[in-house]
VEXDREN-2710 file (C-alpha; in Angstrom, 1 decimal):
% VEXDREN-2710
k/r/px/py/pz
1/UNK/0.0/0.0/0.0
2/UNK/2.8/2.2/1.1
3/UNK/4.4/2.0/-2.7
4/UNK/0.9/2.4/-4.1
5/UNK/0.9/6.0/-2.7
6/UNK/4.0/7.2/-3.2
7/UNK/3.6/5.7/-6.9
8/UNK/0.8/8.3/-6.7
9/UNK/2.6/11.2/-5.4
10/UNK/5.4/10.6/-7.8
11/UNK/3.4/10.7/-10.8
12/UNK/0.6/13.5/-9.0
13/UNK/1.9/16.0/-12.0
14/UNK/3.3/16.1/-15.3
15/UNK/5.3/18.5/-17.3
16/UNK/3.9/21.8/-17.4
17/UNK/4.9/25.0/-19.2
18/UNK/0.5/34.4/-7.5
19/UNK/-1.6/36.5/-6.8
20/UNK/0.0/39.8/-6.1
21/UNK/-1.6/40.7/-2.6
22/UNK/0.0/43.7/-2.1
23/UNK/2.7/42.8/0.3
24/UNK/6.4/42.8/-0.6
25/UNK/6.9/39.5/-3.0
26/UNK/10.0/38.2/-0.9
27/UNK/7.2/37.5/1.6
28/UNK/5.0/36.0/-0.7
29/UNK/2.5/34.4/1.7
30/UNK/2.1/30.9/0.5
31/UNK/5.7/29.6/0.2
32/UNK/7.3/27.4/3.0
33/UNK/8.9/29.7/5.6
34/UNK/12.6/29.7/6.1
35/UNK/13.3/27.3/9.0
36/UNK/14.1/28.9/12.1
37/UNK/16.6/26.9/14.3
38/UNK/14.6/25.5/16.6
39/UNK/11.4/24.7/14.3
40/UNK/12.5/21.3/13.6
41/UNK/14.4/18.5/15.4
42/UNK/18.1/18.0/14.4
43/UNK/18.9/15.8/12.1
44/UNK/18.6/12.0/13.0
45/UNK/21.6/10.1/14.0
46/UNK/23.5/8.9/11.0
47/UNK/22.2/11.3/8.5
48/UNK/24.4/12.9/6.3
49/UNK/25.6/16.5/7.1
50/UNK/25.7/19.8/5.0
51/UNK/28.8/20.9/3.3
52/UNK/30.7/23.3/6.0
53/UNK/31.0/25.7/2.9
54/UNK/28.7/25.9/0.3
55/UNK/30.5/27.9/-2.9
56/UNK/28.3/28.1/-6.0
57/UNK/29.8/26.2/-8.8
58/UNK/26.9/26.1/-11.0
59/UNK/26.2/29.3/-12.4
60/UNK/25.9/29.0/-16.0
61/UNK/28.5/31.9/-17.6
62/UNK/28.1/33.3/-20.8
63/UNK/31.3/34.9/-22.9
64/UNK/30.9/37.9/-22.2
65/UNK/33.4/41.0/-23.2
66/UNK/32.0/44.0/-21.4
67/UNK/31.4/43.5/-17.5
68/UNK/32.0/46.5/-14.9
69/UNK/35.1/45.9/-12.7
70/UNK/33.3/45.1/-9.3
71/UNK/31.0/42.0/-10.7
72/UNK/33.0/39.4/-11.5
73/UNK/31.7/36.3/-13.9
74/UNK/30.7/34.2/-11.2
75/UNK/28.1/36.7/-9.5
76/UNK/26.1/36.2/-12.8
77/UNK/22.5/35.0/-12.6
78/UNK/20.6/34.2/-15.2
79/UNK/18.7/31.9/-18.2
80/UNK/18.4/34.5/-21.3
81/UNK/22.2/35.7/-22.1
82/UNK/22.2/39.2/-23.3
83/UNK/22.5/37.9/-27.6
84/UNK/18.6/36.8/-27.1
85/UNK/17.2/39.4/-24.8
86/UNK/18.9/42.2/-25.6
87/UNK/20.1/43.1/-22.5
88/UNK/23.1/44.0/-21.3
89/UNK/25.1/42.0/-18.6
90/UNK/25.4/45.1/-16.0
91/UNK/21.7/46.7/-16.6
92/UNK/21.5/46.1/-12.8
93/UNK/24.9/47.1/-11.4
94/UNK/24.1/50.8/-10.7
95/UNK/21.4/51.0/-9.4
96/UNK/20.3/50.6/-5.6
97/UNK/19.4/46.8/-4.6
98/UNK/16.7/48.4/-2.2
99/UNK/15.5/50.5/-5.0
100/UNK/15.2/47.6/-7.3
101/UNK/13.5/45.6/-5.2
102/UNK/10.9/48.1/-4.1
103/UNK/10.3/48.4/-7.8
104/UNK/9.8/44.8/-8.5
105/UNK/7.1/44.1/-5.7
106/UNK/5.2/47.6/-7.3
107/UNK/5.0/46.2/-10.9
108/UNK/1.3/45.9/-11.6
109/UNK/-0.3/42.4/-11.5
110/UNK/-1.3/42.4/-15.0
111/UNK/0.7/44.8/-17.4
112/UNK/-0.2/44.7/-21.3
113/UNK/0.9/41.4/-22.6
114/UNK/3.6/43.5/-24.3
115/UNK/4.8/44.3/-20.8
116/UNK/4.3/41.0/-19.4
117/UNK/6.7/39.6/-21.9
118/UNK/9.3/42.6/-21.2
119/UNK/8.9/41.6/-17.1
120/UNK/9.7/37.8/-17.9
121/UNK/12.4/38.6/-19.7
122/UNK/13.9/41.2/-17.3
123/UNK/13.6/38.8/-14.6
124/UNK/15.5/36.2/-16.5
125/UNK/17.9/37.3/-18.0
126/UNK/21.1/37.0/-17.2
127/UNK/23.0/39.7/-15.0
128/UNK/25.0/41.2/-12.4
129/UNK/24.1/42.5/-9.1
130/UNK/24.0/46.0/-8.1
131/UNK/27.8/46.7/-6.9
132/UNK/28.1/45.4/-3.7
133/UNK/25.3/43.5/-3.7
134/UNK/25.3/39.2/-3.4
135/UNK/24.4/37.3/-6.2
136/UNK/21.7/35.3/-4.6
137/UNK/20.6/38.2/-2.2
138/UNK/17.2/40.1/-2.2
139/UNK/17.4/41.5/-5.9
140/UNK/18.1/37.6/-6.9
141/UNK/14.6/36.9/-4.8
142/UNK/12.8/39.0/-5.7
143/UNK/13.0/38.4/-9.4
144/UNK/12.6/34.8/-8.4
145/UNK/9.0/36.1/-6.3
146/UNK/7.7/38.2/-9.6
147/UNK/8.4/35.3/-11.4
148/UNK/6.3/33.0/-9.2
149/UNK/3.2/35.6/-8.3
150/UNK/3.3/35.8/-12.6
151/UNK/2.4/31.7/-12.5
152/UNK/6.0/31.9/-14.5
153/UNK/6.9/28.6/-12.3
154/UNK/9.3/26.6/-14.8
155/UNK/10.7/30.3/-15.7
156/UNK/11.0/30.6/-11.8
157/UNK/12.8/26.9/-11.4
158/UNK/15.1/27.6/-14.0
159/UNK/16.2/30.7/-12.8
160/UNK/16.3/29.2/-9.2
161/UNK/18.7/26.1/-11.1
162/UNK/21.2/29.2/-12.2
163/UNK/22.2/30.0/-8.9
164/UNK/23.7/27.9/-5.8
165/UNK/20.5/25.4/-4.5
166/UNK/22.0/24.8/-1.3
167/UNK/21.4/28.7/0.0
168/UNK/18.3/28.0/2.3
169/UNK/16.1/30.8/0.5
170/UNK/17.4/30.0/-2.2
171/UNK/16.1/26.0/-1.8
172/UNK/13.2/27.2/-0.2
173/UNK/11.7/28.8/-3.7
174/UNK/13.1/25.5/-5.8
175/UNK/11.4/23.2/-3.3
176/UNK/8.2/24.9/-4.0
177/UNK/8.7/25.3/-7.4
178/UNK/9.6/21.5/-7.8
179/UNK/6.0/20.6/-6.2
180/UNK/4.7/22.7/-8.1
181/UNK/6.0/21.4/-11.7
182/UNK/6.1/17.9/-10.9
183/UNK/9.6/17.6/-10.6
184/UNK/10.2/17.3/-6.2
185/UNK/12.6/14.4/-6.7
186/UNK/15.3/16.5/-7.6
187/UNK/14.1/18.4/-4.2
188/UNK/13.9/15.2/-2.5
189/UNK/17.1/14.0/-3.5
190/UNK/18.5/17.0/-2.4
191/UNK/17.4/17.0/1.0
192/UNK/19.1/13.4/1.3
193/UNK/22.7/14.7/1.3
194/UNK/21.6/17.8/2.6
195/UNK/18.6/17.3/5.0
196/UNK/19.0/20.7/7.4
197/UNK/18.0/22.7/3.6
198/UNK/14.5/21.6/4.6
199/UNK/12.2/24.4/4.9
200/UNK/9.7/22.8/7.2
201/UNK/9.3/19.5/9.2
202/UNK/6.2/18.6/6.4
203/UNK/8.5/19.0/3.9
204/UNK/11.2/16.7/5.7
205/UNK/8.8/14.1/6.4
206/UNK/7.6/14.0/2.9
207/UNK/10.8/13.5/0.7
208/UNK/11.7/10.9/3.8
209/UNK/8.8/9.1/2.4
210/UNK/9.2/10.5/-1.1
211/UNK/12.4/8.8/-1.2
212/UNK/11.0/5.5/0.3
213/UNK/11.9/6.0/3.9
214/UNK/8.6/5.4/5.4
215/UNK/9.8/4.3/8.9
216/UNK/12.2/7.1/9.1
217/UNK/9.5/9.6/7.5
218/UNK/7.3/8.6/10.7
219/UNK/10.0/8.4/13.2
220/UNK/10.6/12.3/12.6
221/UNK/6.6/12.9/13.0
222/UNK/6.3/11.4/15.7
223/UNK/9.3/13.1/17.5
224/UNK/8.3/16.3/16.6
225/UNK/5.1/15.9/18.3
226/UNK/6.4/14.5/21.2
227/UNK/8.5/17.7/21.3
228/UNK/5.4/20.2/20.4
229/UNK/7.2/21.0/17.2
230/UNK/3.9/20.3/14.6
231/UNK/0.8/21.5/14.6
232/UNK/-2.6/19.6/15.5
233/UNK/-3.5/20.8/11.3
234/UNK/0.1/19.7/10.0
235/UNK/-0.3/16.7/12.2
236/UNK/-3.6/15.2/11.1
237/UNK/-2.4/15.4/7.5
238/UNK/1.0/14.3/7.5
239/UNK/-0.9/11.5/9.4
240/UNK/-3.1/10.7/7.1
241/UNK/-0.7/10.7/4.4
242/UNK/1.9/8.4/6.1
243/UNK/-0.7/5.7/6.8
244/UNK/-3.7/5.6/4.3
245/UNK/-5.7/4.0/6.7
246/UNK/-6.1/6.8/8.6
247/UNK/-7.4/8.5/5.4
248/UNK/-10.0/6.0/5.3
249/UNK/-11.6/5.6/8.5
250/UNK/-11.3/9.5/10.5
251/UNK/-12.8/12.5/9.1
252/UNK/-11.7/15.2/6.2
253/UNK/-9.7/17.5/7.9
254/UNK/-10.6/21.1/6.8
255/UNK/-8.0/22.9/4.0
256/UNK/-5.7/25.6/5.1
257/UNK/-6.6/29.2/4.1
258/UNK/-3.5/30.1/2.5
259/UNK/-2.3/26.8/1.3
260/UNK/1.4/25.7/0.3
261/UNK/2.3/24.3/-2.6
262/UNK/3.4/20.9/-0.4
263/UNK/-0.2/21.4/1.8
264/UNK/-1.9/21.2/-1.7
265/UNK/0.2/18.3/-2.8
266/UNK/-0.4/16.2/0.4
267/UNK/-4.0/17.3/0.5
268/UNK/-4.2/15.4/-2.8
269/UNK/-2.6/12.5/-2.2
270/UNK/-5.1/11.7/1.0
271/UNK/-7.8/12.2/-1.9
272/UNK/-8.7/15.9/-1.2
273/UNK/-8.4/17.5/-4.2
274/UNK/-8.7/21.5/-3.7
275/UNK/-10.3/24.0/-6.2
276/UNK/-7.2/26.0/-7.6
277/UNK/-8.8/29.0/-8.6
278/UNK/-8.7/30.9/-5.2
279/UNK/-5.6/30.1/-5.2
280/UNK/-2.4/32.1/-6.2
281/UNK/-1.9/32.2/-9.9
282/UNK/1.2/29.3/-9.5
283/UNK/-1.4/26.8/-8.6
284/UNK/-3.2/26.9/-11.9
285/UNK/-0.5/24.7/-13.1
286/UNK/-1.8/22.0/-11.3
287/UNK/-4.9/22.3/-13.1
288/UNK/-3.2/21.7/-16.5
289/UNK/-2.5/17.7/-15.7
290/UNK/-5.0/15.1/-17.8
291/UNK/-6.2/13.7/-14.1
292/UNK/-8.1/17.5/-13.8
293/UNK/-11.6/17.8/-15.1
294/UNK/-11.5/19.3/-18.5
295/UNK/-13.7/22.5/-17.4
296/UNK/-11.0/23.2/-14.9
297/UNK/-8.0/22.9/-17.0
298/UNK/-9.6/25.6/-19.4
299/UNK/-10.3/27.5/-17.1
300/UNK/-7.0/26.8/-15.8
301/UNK/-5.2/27.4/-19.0
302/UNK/-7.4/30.8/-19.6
303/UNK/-5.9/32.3/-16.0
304/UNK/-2.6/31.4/-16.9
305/UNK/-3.0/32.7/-20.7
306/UNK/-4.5/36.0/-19.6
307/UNK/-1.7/36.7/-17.3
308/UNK/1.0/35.8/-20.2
309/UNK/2.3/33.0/-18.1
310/UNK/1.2/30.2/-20.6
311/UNK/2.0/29.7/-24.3
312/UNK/-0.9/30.1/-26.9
313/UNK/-0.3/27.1/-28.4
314/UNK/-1.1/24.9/-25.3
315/UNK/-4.3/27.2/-24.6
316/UNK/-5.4/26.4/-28.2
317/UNK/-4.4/22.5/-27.3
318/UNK/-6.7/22.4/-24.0
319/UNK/-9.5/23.7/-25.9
320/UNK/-9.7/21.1/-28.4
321/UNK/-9.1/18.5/-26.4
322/UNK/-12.6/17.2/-26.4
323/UNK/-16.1/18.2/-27.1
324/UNK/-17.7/20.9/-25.5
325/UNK/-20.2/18.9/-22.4
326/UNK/-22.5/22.3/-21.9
327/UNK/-22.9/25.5/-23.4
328/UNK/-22.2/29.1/-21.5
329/UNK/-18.7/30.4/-20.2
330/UNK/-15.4/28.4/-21.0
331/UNK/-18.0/25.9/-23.0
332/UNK/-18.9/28.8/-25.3
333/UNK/-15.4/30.2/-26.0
334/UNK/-14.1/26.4/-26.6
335/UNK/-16.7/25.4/-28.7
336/UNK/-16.5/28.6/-31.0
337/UNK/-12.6/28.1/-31.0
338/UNK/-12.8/24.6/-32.3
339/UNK/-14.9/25.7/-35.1
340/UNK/-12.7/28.6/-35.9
341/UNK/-9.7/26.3/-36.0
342/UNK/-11.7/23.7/-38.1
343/UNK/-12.8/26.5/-40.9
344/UNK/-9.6/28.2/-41.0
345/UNK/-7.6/24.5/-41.2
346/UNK/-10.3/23.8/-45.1
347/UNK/-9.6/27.7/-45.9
348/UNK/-13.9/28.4/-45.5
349/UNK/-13.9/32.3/-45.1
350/UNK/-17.2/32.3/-45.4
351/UNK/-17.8/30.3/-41.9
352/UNK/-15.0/32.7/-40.6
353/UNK/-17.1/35.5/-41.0
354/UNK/-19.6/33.9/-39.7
355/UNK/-17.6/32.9/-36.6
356/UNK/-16.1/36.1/-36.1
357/UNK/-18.4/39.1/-34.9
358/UNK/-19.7/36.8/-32.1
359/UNK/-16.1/35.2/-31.0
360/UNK/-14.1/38.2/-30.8
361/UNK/-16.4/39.4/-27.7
362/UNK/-16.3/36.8/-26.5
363/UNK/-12.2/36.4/-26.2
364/UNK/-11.9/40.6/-25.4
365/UNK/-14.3/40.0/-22.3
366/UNK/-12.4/37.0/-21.0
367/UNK/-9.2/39.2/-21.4
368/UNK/-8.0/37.0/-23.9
369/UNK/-8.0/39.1/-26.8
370/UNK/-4.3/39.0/-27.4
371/UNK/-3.5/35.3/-27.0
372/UNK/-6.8/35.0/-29.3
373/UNK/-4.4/37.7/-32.3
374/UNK/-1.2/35.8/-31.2
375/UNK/-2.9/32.3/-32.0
376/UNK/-4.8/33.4/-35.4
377/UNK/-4.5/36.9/-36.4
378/UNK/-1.7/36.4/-39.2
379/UNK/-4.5/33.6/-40.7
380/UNK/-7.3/35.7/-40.4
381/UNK/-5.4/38.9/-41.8
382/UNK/-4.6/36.7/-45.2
383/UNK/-9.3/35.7/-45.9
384/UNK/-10.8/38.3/-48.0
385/UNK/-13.0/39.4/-45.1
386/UNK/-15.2/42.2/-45.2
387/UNK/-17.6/44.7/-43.2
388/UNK/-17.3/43.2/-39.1
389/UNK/-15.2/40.4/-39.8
390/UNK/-12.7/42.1/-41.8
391/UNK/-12.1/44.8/-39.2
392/UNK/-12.3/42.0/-36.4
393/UNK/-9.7/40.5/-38.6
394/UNK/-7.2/43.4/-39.3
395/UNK/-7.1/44.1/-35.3
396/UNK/-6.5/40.8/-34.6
397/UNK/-3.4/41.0/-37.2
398/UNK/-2.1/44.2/-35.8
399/UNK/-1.8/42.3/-32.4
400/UNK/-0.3/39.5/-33.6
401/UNK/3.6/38.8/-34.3
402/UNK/3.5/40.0/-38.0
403/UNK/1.6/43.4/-37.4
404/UNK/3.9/45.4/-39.6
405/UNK/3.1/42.7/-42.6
406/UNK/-0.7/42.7/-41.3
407/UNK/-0.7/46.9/-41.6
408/UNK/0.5/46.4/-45.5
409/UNK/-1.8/44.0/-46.7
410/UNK/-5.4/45.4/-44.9
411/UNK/-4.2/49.5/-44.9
412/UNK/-6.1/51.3/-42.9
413/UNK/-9.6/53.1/-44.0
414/UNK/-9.8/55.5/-41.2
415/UNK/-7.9/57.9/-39.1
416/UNK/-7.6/56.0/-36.1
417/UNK/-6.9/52.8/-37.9
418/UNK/-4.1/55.0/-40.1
419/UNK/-2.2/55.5/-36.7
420/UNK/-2.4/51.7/-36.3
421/UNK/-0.5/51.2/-39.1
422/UNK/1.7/54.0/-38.8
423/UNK/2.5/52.6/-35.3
424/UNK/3.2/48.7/-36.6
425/UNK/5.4/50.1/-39.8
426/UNK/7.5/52.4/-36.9
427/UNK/6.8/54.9/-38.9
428/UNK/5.0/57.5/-36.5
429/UNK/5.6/60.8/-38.5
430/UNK/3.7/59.3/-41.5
431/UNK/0.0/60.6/-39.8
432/UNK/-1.5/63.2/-37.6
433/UNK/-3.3/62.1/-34.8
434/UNK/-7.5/62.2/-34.4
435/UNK/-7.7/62.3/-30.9
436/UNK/-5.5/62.2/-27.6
437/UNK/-4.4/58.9/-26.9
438/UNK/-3.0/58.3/-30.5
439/UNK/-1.0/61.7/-29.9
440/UNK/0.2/60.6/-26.8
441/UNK/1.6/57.5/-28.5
442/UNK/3.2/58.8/-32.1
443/UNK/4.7/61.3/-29.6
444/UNK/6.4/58.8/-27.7
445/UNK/7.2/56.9/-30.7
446/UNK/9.0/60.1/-31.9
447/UNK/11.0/61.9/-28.9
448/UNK/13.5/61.7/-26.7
449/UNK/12.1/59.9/-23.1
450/UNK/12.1/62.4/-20.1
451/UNK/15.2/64.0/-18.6
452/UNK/15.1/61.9/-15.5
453/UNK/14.8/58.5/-17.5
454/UNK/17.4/59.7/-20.0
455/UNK/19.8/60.6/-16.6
456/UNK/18.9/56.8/-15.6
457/UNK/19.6/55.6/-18.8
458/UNK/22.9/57.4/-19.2
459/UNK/24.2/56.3/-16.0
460/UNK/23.9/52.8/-16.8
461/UNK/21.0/51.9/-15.0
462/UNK/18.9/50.4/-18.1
463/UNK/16.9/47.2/-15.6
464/UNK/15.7/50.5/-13.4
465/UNK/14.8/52.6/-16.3
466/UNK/12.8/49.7/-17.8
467/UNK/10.9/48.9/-14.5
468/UNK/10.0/52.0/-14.2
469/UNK/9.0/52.6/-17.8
470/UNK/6.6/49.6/-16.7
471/UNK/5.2/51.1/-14.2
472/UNK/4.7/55.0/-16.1
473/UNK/3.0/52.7/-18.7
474/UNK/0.3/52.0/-16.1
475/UNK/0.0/55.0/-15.1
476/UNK/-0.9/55.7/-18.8
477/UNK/-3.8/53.2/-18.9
478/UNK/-4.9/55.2/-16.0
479/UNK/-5.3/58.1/-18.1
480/UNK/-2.2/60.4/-18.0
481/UNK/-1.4/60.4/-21.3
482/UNK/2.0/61.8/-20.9
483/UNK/3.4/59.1/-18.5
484/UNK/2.2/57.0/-21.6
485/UNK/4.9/59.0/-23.9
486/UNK/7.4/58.8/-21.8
487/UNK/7.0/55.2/-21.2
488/UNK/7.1/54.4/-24.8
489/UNK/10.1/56.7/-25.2
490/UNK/12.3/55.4/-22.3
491/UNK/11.1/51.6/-24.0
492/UNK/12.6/52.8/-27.1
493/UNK/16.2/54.3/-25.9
494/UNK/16.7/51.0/-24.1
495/UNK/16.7/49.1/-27.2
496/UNK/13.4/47.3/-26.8
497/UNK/11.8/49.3/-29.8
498/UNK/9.6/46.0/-30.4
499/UNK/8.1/46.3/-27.3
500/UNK/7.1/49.8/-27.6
501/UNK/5.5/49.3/-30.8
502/UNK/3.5/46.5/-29.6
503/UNK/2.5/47.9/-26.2
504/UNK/1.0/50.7/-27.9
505/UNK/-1.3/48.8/-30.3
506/UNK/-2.7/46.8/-27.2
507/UNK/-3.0/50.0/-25.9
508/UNK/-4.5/51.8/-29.0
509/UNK/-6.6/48.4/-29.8
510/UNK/-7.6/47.2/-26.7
511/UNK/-8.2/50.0/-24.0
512/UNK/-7.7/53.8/-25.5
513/UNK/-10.6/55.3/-25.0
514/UNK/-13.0/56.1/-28.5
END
């Protein structure tokens, strides 16, 4: 029986591709805490002890030929080296760490896709720290949190992987991560050589058993209880997970409010399965595996694609997995984009148009607009569509990856629509703008960014210039118009023209007021 469960805890997920509550992400809330000394027993007699001086050895380092005197190779953390993103090496070594940090955790919970792309790829690519500054200290952590509260969890493993496991915070994340993409062995095996890494008792008594140590596993409950070191709630269900008969014959024991990744898995391996979506956005992950409901890994898969933090391509996959069971909500949107898929795959514009007026409401209310353009816009752009469907079409094109080619094929047949295309070709002088917001945006297309982001940018501080180019961005969905310019501007003079140019046609498209 014993093997039978941890057969099903080892196979509980598959591969797979946090809600921002307001508080300071190195404290997100449902991540193990950091052990404090006397929170779990010592180590049992005869188990291996941590290295006496843990030195990183595994930071990937790219061949680099520019890096500022006081950060030397090995402080380098990082997935994306600077030839894909763009970036340079140092863009956080003159700035403040504390500055940085703060504006991290401020970095609205759902930016333009445009932006959410730009904040994935700041987080992960690979850099310096400010001067002074440890590798794997709070900067390192807190990029790691963003990633995390984004549901970017393999993005957040990865860059976790870069950087020395056996730091405790460090671990922490990783082991978190690891539960929460399937992949704790690696965690588990970890905690084998080194077992005072583990953040909590639960998760010491779990890779014990993980790694087929049942006797040990309970030996190490039932110490810390004799010692008052678990709780009556962590008790119960490390219990009931340990011996499956307990699971059987006493009652359910009640789900934590704010659970952890490893109180979700154990929940499920006793048979409680928990509702992800009032859960952080990580969890949705979980709801992507084939032993899920089908409802609830669209819905699943539509939280993650809304918030950038799941590719297009596996959204389009969970739709047509099956037939639709019902009709309304998620049953509606998966229905219409099977058929969509279908009649573009035979080349039937006709029953594209058709399609068309009543699906693109439906995708722009779900917030799912863009993954919608990024998944079919190009197709759509090449029909000879007219009236609705046409124009339903051309917007989708300008949102997708081949705008610029989209803006020469359909050309605009309106002034608003002009500045569209204006914007995709990068060619902002070419029209005048019809109203406000498409002022705001040729202007920033155009200029110089402010003097204070131009001083930032100068001195070498191009990560901080960026974040907070992010963040003036917001402030331009919130109506000031000139925070919008400047955003765009400072987006451009760091190199990341692309972004600009497709942050404002989300913005044009999507939310500028008409």
């Amino acid at each position: 029986m014993r093997r039978l469960i941890l057969a099903s805890v080892a196979t509980l997920a598959g591969p797979l591709s946090a809600q921002d509550s307001g508080a300071p992400l190195s404290a997100i809330d449902w991540l193990s805490h950091s052990v404090e000394p006397a929170a779990i027993s010592p180590p049992l007699p005869g188990s291996p002890l941590p290295p006496e001086a843990p030195v990183a050895t595994d930071a990937a380092v790219p061949d680099i030929s520019v890096m500022p005197l006081d950060a030397s190779a090995g402080a380098v953390r990082g997935v994306l080296p600077p030839e894909v993103t763009g970036l340079p090496v140092d863009l956080w070594t003159a700035s403040e760490e504390d500055v940085l940090v703060g504006l991290i955790a401020s970095l609205p919970a759902e930016p333009l896709p445009a932006l959410q792309d730009l904040t994935v790829t700041l987080m992960l690519a690979e850099a310096a720290p400010p001067a002074g500054a440890q590798p794997q200290g709070p900067l390192f952590l807190a990029r790691v949190d963003r990633l995390l509260a984004m549901g970017e969890v393999e993005a957040a493993q990865s860059l976790l992987e870069s950087a020395d496991l056996r730091d405790r915070d460090v671990f922490r994340r990783w082991f978190d991560a690891t539960l929460l993409t399937g992949t704790e062995g690696d965690a588990c095996e970890m905690l084998r050589t080194h077992p005072s890494l583990a953040p909590t008792l639960e998760a010491r008594v779990f890779c014990l058993a993980r790694n087929g140590d049942w006797d040990t596993a309970a030996l190490t409950l039932g110490t810390a209880r004799a010692l008052g070191d678990v709780s009556l709630e962590d008790d119960a269900l490390l219990s009931r997970f340990l011996d499956p008969d307990l699971a059987e014959m006493e009652e359910e024991i009640g789900p934590p409010a704010r659970p952890t990744p490893l109180d979700y898995r154990l929940l499920e391996a006793v048979g409680m399965l928990m509702p992800t979506d009032g859960l952080p956005l990580a969890y949705a992950n979980l709801d992507l595996r084939p032993v899920v409901a089908w409802r609830a890994q669209i819905e699943a898969a539509e939280r993650l694609a809304r918030r950038g933090a799941l590719s297009e391509n596996v959204l389009l996959a969970v739709y047509t997995a099956r037939a639709p069971a019902a009709s309304g909500g998620v049953w509606d949107r998966a229905a219409a984009i099977q058929k969509l898929d279908r009649a573009l795959a035979q080349g039937d514009a006709e029953a594209v148009a058709t399609l068309l007026p009543d699906l693109w409401p439906l995708m722009d209310a779900a917030g799912l607009a863009v993954p919608f353009a990024r998944l079919f816009g190009e197709a759509l752009a090449g029909l000879d569509l007219t009236g609705e469907a046409g124009e339903i079409a051309r917007m989708a094109g300008l949102l997708s990856p081949g705008a610029s080619r989209v803006a020469r094929m359909r050309p605009a047949t309106d002034d608003r629509g002009a500045v569209w295309d204006a914007v995709a070709a990068g060619d902002p002088g070419a029209v005048a703008p019809p109203d406000g917001p498409s002022a705001a945006v040729l202007e920033g297309l155009a200029t110089s960014p402010p003097e204070e982001m131009a001083a930032l940018l100068a001195a070498g501080r191009t990560g901080e210039a960026l974040l907070r180019a992010i963040l003036a961005f917001e402030d331009g969905l919130d109506g000031d118009l000139r925070s919008l310019s400047g955003a765009l501007a400072t987006l451009r003079a760091a190199g990341q023209e692309a972004v600009a140019r497709q942050a404002a046609l989300e913005y044009l498209i999507l939310f500028a007021p008409r």
